[in-house]
C-alpha positions in Angstrom: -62.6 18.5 8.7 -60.0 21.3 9.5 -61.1 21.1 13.4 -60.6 17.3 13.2 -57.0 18.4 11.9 -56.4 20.7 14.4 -57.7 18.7 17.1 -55.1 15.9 16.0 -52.0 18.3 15.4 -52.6 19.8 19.1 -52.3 16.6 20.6 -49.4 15.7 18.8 -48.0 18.3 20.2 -49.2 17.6 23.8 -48.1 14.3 23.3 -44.4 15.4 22.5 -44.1 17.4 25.1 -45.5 14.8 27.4 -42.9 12.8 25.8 -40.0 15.2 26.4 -40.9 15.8 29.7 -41.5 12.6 30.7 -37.5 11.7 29.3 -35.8 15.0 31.0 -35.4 13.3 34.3 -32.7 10.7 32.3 -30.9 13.7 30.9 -30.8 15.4 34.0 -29.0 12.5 35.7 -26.0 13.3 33.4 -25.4 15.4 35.9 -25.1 13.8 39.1 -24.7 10.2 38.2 -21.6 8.4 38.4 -20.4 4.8 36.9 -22.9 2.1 36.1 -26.2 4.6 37.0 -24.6 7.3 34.0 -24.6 4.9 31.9 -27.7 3.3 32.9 -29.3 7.1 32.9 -28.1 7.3 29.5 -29.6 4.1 28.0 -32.9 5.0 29.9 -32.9 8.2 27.5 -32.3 6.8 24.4 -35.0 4.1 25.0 -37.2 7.1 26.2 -36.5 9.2 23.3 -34.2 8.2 20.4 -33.8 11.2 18.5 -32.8 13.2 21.9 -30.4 10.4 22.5 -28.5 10.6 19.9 -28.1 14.4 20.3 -27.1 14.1 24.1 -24.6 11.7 24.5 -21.6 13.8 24.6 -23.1 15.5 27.3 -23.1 12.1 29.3 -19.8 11.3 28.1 -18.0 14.5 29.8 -19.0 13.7 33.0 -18.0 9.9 32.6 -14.8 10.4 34.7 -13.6 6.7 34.1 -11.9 5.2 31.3 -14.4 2.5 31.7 -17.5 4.3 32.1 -16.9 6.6 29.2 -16.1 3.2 26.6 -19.8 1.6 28.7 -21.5 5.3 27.4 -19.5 5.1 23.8 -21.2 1.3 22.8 -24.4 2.7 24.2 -24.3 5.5 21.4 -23.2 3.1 19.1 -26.6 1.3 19.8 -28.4 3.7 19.9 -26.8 5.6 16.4 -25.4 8.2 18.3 -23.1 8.3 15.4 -22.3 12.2 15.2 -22.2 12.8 19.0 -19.4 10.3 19.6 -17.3 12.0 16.9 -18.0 15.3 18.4 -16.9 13.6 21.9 -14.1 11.9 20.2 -13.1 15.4 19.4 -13.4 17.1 22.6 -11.4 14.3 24.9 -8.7 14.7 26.1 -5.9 13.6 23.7 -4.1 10.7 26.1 -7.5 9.4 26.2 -9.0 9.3 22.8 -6.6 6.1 21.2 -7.5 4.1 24.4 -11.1 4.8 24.2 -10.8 3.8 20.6 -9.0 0.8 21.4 -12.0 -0.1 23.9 -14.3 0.4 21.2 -12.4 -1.8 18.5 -12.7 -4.7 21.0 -16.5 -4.9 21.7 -16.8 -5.3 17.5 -17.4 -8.9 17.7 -20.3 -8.5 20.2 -21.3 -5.2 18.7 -21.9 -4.9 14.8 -22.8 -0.9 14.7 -18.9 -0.3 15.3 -19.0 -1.7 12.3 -21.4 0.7 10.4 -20.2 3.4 12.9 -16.7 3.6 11.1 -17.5 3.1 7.7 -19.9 6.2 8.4 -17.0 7.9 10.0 -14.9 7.3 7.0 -17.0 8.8 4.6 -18.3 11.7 7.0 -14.9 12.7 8.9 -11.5 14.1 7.9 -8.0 14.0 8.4 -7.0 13.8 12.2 -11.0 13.6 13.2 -10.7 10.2 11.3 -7.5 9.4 12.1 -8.6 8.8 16.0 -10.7 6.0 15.3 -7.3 3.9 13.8 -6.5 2.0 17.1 -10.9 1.2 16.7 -9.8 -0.7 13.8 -6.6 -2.1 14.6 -8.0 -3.5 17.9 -11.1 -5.7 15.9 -9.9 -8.5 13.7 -13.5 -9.7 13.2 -13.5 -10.9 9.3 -16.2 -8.1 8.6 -13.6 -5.6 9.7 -10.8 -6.8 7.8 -12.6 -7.4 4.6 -13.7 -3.8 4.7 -10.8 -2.3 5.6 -9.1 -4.4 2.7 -11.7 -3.1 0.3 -10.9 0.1 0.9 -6.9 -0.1 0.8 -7.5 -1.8 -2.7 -9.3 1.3 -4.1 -7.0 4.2 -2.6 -7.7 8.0 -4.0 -6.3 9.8 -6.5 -4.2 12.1 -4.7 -0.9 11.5 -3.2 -1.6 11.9 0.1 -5.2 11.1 1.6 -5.1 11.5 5.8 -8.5 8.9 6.0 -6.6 6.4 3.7 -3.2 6.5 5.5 -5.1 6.1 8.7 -6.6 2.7 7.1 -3.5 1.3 5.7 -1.7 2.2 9.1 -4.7 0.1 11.3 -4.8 -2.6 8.9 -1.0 -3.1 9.0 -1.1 -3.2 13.0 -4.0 -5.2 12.6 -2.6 -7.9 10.3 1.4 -7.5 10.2 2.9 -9.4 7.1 -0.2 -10.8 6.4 -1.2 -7.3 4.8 1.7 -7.7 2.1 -1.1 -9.2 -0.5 -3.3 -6.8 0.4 -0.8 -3.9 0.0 0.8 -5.3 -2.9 -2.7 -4.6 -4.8 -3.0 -1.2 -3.1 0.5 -0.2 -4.4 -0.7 -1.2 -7.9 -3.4 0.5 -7.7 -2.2 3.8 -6.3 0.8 4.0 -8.8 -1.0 6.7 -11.1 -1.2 9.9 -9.4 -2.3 7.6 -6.0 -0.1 7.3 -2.7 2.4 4.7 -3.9 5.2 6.4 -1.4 2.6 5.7 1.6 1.3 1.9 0.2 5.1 1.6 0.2 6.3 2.5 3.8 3.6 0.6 4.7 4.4 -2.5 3.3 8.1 -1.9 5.2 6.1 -1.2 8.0 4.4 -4.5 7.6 7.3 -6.6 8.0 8.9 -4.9 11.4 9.0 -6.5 14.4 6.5 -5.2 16.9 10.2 -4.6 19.6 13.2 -2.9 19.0 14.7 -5.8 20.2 13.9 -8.3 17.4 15.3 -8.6 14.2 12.7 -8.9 10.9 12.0 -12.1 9.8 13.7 -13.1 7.0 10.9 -14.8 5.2 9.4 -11.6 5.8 11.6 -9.6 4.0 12.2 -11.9 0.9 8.4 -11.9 0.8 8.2 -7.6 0.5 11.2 -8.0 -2.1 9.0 -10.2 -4.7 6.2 -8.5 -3.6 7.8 -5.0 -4.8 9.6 -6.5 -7.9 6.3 -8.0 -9.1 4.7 -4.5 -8.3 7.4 -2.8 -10.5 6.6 -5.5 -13.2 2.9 -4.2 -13.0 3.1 -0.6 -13.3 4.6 2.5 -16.1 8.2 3.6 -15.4 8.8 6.2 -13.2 6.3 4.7 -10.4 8.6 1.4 -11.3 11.9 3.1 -10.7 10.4 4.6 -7.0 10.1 1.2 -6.5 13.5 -0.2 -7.5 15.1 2.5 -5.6 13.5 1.1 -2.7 15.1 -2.3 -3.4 18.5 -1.1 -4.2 18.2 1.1 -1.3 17.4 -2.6 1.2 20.4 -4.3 -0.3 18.4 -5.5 -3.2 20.7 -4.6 -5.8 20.1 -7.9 -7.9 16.3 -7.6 -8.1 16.8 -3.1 -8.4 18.5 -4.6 -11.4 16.3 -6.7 -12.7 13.9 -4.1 -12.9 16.3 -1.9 -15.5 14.5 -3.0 -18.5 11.6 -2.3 -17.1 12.2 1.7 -16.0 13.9 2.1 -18.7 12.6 0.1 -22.1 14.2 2.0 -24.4 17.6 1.6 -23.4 17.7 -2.1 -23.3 18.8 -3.9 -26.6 17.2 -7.0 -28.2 19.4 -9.3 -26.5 18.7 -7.8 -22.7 21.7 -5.8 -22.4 22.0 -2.5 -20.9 24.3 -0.1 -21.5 25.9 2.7 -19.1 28.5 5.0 -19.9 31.1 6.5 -18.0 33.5 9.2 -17.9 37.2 9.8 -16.1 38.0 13.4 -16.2 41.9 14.5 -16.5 42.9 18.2 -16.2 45.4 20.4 -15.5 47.4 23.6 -16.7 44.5 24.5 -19.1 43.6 21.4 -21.0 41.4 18.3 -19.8 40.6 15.1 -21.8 37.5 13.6 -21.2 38.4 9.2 -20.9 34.7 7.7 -21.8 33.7 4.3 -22.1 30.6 2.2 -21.9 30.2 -0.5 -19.5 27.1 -3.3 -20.8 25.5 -5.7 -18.7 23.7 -8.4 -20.1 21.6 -9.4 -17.9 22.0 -6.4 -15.8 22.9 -7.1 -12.5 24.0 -4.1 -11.1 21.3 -1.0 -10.3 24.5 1.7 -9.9 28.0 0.8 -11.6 30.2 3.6 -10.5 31.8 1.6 -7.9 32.9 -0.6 -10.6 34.1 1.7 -12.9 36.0 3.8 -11.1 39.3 2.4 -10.5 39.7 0.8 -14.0 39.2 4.3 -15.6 41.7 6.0 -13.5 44.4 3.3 -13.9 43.7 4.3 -18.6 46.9 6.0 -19.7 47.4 9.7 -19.3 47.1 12.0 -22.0 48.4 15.1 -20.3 52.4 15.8 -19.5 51.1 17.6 -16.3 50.0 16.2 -13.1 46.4 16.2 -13.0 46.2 14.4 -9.3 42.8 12.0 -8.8 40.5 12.2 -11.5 37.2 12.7 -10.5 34.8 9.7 -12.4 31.2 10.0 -13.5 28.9 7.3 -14.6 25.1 8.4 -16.9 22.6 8.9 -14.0 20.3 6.2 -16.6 21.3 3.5 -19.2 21.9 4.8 -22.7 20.3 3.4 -25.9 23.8 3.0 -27.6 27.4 3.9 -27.9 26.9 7.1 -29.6 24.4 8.5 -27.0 27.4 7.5 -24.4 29.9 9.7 -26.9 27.2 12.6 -26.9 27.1 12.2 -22.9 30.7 12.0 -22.5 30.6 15.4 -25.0 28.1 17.1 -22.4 31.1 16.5 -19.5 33.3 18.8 -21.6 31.3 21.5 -22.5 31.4 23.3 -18.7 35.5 22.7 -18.8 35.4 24.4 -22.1 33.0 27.2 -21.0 36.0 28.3 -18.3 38.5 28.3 -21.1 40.3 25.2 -21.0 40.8 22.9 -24.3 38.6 19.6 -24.1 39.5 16.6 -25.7 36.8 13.8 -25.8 38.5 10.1 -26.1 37.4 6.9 -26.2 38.8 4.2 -24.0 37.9 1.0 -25.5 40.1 -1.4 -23.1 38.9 -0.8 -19.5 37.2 -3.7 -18.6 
């Protein structure tokens, strides 16, 4: 029994090597062969012997010399699972050609579904800038098997504020898709507002709405369309991620919706009836003494995401307490609403402790006729 054993492991062996041999003529043509006989060598090889051709495909690809001959050698790796050999060649290119070859690769998905399987592998098996390469592969697809992927994974983002793979996914399927992404990215956002990347699902979403030239202007329907979409996304999420997001708004010219959004980043201050209340402060001082003019300024419904443009002149024009000339006061509104009047006087308070701390006397008044 051993013999028969032996006798059958031996020509196992024999039969590999036979094997081997028989497929190094292919892989020596890597070599020598140029265009449409490289590429022809190469599938010869990995028909020959599978396992050897998906180990030597980057040695066919460096000696592609053409654009065209090297994306022909990259969908025969693809075929032939030559998964790990095409990252490694990926790697290795030179940079101008690697978003082109990419590109080239993205395009054949339709008629090719291991791109398909070949980047979901290489998001789960690459990192950072090794991934990163294979963006314009998945901008240039569209098929819905692409898209639907790519959307399932920019609605689960990680759990870290910054993720290269996932940046590299949201900024394909925003070239890929334009505004169409906004649902899409809307979810994302929501979903990447505790401890996720909200600031990237965010840029992205402005991103989204660009014009592909300098030369255009955004549509309009566009932009209205990320505003909802960002003020139902502040609706949907805890405070401080809510505030990011207002910002954003006020920050556009959104100051209406920013507003809007008040009660929302900041529950406690907001009374039963909707109203929020700021407080702010006109500072008058000279020859040793200051007085502190504070009022509160409520808006009900708020309407306004910063009020210190419209406080500022009615609190200078109060009445002077001071027989000296204290020139232009300098005005200060809360950085955040205040629950009530008596967290405003306590505010108003904190703006005269530094005065009083370089000697001067403090007076704290309320002005209860400004507006």
């Amino acid at each position: 029994m051993r013999a028969v054993v032996l006798t059958a492991v031996l020509a196992m062996g024999v039969s590999t090597e036979a094997q081997a041999g028989r497929c190094d003529g292919w892989l020596k043509k890597a070599e020598r062969a140029k265009g449409d006989d490289l590429v022809s060598a190469y599938r010869q090889l990995a028909a020959c012997d599978a396992e050897v051709g998906r180990e030597q495909l980057w040695t066919f690809m460096q000696h592609a010399g053409t654009l065209d001959t090297l994306e022909a050698l990259a969908i025969e790796g693809i075929r032939a699972d030559a998964f790990t050999d095409l990252w490694k060649g990926m790697d290795e290119l030179a940079y101008e050609q690697r978003a082109p070859l990419a590109e080239g690769i993205g395009k054949a998905c339709a008629d090719e579904p291991k791109v398909l399987t070949m980047l979901q592998a290489a998001y789960v098996a690459l990192k950072g800038s090794a991934f990163s390469a294979w963006g314009p592969a998945m901008a240039a697809c569209g098929s819905d098997e692409m898209v639907g992927w790519m959307e399932g994974v920019v609605t689960d983002p990680p759990k870290s504020e910054y993720n290269a793979q996932y940046n590299a996914m949201l900024t394909a399927l925003v070239d890929l898709r334009g505004a169409e992404a906004l649902p899409t990215l809307e979810k994302a956002a929501i979903a990447a507002a505790d401890g996720g990347p909200l600031n990237n699902v965010l840029d992205m979403m402005q991103r989204a709405i660009q014009p592909k030239s300098m030369r255009e202007k955004a549509d309009p329907a566009a932009e209205q369309a990320l505003a909802e979409a960002l003020v139902r996304i502040a609706n949907a999420v805890d405070p401080e991620p809510a505030r990011r997001v207002a910002d954003r708004l006020y920050t556009a010219g959104r100051e209406a919706m920013a507003a809007s959004l008040l009660p929302r980043v900041y529950p406690a201050a907001v009374g039963a009836d909707g109203a929020v209340t700021w407080a702010a402060a006109a500072v008058e001082r000279c020859e040793g003494k200051a007085v502190v003019h504070w009022t509160t300024y409520v808006e009900s419904p708020p309407t306004h995401w910063a009020v210190a443009p419209l406080v500022e002149t009615p609190l200078r024009g109060v009445k002077p307490k001071l027989s000296c000339d204290a020139g232009t006061w300098p005005v200060r509104t809360s950085d955040e609403p205040l629950a009530d009047a008596k967290a405003a006087k306590d505010w108003a308070a904190s703006l005269g402790a530094p005065i009083e701390a370089e000697g001067d006397k403090v007076k704290v008044v309320e002005e209860k006729k400004v507006f």
